[in-house]
C-alpha positions in Angstrom: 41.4 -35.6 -48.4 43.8 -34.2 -45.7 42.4 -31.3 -46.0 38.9 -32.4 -45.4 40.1 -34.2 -42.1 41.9 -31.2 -40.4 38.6 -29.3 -41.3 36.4 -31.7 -40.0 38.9 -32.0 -36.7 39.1 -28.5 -36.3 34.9 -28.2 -37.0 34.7 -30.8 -34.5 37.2 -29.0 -31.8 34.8 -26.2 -32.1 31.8 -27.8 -31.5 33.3 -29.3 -28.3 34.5 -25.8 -27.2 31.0 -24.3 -27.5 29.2 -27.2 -26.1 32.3 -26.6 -23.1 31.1 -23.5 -23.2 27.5 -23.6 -23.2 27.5 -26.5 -20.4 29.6 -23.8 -18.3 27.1 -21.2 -19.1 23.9 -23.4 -17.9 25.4 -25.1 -15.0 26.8 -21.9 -13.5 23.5 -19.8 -14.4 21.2 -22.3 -13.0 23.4 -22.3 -9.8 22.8 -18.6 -9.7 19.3 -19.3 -10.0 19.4 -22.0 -7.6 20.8 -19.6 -4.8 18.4 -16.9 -6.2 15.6 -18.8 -5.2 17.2 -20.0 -2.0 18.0 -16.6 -0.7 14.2 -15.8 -2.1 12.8 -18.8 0.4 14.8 -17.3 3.1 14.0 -13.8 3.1 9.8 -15.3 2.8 10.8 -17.4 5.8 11.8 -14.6 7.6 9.3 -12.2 6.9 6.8 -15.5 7.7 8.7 -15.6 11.4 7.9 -11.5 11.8 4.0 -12.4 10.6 4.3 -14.9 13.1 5.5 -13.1 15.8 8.4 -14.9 16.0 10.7 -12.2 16.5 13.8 -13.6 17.7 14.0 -15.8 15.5 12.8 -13.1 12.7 15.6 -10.8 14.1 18.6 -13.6 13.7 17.3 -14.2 10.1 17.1 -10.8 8.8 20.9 -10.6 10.6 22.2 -13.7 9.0 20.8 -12.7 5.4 22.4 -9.1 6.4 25.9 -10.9 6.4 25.3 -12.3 2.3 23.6 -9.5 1.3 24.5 -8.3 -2.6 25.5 -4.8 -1.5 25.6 -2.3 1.7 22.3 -0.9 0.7 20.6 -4.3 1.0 22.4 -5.5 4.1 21.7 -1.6 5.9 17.9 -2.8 4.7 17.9 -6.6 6.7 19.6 -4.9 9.9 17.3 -2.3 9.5 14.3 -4.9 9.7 16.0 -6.8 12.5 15.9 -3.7 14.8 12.3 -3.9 14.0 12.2 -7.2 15.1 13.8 -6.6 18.2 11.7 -3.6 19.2 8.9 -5.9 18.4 10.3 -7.9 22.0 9.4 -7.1 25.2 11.7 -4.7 26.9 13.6 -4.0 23.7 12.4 -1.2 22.5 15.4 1.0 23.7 17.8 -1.0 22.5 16.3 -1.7 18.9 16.1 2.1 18.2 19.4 1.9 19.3 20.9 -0.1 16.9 18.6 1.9 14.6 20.2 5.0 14.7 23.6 3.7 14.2 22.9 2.1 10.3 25.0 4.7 8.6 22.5 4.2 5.2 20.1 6.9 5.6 16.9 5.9 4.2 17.7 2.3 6.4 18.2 4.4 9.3 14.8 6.4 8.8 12.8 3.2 7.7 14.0 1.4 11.2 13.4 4.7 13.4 9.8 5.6 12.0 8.8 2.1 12.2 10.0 2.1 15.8 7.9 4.9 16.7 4.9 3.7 14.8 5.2 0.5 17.0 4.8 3.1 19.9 2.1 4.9 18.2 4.4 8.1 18.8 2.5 9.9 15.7 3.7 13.4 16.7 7.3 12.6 17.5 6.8 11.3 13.7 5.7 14.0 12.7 8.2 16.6 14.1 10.9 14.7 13.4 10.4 13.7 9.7 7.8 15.8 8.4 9.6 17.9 6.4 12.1 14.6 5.3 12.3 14.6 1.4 13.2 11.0 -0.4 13.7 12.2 -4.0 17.7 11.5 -3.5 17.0 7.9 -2.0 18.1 5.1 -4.3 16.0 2.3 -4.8 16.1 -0.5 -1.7 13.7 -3.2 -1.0 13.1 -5.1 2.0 12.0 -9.0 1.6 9.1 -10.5 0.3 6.4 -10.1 2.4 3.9 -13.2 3.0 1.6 -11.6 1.2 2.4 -8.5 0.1 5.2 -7.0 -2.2 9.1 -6.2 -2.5 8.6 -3.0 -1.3 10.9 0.2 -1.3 12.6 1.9 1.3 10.4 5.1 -0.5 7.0 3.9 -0.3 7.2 2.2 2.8 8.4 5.7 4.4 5.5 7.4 2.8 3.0 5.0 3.9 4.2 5.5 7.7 4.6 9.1 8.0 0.8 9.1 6.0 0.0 7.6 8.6 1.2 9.5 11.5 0.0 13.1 9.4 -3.4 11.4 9.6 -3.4 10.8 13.1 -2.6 14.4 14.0 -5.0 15.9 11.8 -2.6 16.9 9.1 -5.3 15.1 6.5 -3.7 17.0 3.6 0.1 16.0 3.8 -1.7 12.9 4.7 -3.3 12.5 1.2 0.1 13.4 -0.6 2.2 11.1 0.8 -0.8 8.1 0.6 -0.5 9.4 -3.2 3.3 9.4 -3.4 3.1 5.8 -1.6 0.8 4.5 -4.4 2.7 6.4 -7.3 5.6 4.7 -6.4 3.8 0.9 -6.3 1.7 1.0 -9.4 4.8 0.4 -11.3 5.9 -2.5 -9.4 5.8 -6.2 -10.8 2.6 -8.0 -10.0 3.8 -9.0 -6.5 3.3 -5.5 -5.7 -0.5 -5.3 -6.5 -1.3 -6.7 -2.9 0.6 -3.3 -1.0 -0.2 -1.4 -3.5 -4.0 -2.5 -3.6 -3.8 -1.8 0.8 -2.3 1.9 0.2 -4.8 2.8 -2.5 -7.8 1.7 -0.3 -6.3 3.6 3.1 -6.1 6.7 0.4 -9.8 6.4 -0.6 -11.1 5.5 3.1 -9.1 9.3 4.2 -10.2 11.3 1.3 -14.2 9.9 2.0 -13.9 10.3 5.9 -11.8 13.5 6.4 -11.5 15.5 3.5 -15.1 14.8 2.5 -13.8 14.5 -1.3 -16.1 11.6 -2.5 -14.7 12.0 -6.5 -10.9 11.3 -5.4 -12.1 8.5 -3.2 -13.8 6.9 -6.5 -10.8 7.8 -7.9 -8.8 5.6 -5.5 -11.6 2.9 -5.5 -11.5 2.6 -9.2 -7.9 1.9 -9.4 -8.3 -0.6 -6.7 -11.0 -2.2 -8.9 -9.6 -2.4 -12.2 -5.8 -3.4 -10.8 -7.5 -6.1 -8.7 -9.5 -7.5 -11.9 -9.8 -11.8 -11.2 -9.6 -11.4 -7.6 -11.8 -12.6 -5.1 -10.4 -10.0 -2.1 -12.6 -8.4 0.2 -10.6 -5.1 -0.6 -11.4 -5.3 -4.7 -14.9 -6.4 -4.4 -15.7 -3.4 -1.8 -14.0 -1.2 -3.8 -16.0 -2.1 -7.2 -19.0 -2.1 -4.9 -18.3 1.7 -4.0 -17.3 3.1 -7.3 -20.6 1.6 -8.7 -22.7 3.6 -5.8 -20.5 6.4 -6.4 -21.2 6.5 -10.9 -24.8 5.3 -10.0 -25.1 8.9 -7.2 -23.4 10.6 -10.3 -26.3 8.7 -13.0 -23.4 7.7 -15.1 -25.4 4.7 -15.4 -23.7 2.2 -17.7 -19.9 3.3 -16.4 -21.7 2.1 -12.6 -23.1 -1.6 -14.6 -19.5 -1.9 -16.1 -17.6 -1.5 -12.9 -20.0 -3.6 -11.2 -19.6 -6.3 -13.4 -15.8 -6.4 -12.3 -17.3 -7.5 -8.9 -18.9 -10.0 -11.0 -21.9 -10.7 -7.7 -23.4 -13.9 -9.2 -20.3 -16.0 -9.2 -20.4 -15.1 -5.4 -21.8 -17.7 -2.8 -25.6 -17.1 -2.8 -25.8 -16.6 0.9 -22.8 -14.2 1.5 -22.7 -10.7 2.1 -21.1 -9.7 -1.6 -23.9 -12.0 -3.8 -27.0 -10.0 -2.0 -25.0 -6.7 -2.2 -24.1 -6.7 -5.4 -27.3 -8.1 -7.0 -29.4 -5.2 -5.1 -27.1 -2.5 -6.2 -27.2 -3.9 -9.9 -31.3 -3.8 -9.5 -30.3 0.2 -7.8 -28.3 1.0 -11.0 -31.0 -0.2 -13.5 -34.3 1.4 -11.5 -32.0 4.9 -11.2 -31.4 4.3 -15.2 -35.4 3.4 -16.0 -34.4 0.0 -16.7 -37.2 -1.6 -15.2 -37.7 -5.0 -16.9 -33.9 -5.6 -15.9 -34.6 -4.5 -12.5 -37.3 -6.9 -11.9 -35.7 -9.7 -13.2 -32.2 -8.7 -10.8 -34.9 -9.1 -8.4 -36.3 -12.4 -9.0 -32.9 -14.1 -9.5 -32.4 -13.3 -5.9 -35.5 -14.1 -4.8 -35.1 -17.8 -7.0 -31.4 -18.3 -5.7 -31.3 -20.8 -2.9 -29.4 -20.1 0.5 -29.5 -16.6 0.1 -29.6 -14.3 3.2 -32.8 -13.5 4.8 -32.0 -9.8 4.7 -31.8 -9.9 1.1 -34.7 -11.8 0.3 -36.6 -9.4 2.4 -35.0 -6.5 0.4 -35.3 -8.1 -3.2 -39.1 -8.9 -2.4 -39.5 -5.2 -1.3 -38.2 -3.8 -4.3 -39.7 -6.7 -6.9 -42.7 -5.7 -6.1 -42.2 -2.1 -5.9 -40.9 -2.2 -9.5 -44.3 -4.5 -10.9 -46.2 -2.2 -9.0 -45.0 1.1 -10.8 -44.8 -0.8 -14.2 -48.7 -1.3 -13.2 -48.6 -5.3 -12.3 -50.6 -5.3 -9.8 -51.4 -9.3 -9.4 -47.7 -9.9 -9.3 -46.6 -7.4 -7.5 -49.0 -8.5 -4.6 -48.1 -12.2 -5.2 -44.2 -11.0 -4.8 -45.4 -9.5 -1.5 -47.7 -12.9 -0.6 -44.6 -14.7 -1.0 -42.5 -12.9 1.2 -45.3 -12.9 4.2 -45.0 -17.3 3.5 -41.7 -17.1 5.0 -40.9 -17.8 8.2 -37.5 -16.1 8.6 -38.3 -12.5 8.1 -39.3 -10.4 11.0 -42.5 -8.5 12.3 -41.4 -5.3 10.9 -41.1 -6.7 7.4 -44.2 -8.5 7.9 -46.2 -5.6 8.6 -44.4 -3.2 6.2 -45.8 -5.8 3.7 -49.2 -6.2 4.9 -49.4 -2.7 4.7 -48.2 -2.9 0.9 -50.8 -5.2 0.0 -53.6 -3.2 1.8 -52.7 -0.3 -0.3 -52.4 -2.3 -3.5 -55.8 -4.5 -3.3 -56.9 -0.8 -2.8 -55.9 0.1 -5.8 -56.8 -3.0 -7.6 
């Protein structure tokens, strides 16, 4: 019996240590949580100031946070974004590069400077003075939250920058390899990156389409925009699915372009804006290309049913409706399709005549 009870007290000693223990564990891990998420808020706020144009105030944040920060890296990184701030004020300039150049943490110091000069569009002075900068050796630093953007690094924000400056003095080569590196380095960021990462991929397609006339690595670049952006409703995804479907549809790899443009998903879109009516005429472009008339026609004729949809569009469906019956040899409804559209009060005269001329030529052949 005695034995039972010292058991039992000692069983029950335990059990009070652990749950000691345990409470310890929770309360201090949820204050380190708690502050976490506090220094979280802050940083947003700050970077919400900046957006703001707030840059005083930005500037004392990012100086305050500097003071807490975890390690010299990430306190270099928050005085690095206050200089930023203050060459973001009139008459600062000067004295924000100043403080620039004397953050003794490299990439910091570079991240400040380049931003500086990009603030002064000074895309030559870039150029000459970092173009030959490598970052392999740069540990991994990431400046705040942005509003609506990612925790970016040190790395890819660099790239981005000094992409930038290349393009703008013709350099559209190194241009394309550091837009590259810059996306390398966020596609394997958590899904906060997606937003920066989603802005460097289209900036890579946009210079490999305008100045290196290399229309396969622009798809490239759009496609990776569309299928990371999959749910969104961003102008940036839905163009980009919108271009690699053109792109697949130029190349007649037909039902890759009707997959990809179902990403864009056109007929959830509000019937009288601009991605509804361009989406649901490129799907009726993809299935004509493929010799899928009957879907064509009826890709047609759900535009031209949809209420509130854009004049320019109806106009466009109704051409292309009746183009479709016409070659499929329905006569009767392609001219009704073009009757229809001459009903309408909103198109204009050269529509009008463009389809009085159609029907001409088909009662001819009637």
């Amino acid at each position: 019996m005695i034995v039972c009870r010292k058991t039992e007290s000692l069983l029950g000693k335990v059990f009070v240590s652990l749950a000691v223990v345990f409470l310890t564990l929770f309360v201090t891990s949820s204050y380190a949580l708690q502050l976490d998420f506090q220094r979280r808020y802050q940083l947003l706020e700050a970077e919400r100031q900046f957006a703001r144009e707030e840059f005083a105030e930005a500037r004392e944040s990012f100086q305050q946070l500097a003071e807490s920060a975890g390690s010299g890296a990430e306190s270099a990184a928050l005085l690095a974004r206050a200089a930023v701030a203050l060459g973001h004020q009139e008459e600062q300039f000067e004295a924000a590069m100043q403080e620039a150049s004397e953050l003794e943490h490299e990439p910091s110091k570079i991240y400040a400077i380049i931003s500086l000069m990009a603030l002064q569009s000074d895309w030559s002075g870039i150029v000459e003075r970092f173009g030959e900068v490598t970052v392999e050796e740069w540990e991994e630093v990431r400046l705040p939250a942005r509003p609506r953007g990612s925790e970016e690094e040190l790395r890819t924000l660099f790239f981005i920058k000094r992409g930038r400056a290349f393009e703008q003095t013709g350099n559209y080569e190194r241009a394309e390899q550091d837009l590259a590196a810059a996306a390398d380095l966020a596609v394997s960021r958590s899904p906060r990156a997606r937003p920066g990462l989603l802005t460097v991929l289209n900036s890579l397609a946009e210079l490999r389409a305008r100045r290196l006339d290399d229309a396969e690595g622009a798809f490239e670049a759009y496609k990776r925009i569309a299928e990371e952006g999959t749910g969104r409703g961003k102008a940036l995804y839905l163009r980009a699915a919108l271009r690699a479907a053109r792109y697949l549809r130029e190349q007649e790899r037909y039902d890759e372009a009707i997959e990809m443009l179902k990403l864009m998903n056109p007929e959830s879109r509000p019937a009288g804006g601009y991605w509804y009516g361009t989406g649901m005429l490129e799907f009726g472009r993809i299935y004509r290309a493929a010799g899928k008339q009957e879907e064509a026609e009826k890709t047609y004729a759900k535009i031209l049913e949809r209420p509130n949809v854009d004049t320019r569009y109806i106009t466009s469906a109704a051409r292309s409706r009746a183009e479709v019956l016409a070659e499929a040899g329905k006569t009767k409804q392609a001219l009704d399709t073009y009757r229809a559209l001459l009903e309408r009060e909103d198109i204009d005269d050269a529509v009008r005549e463009r389809a009085k001329a159609a029907i001409k030529e088909l009662e001819t052949e009637e």
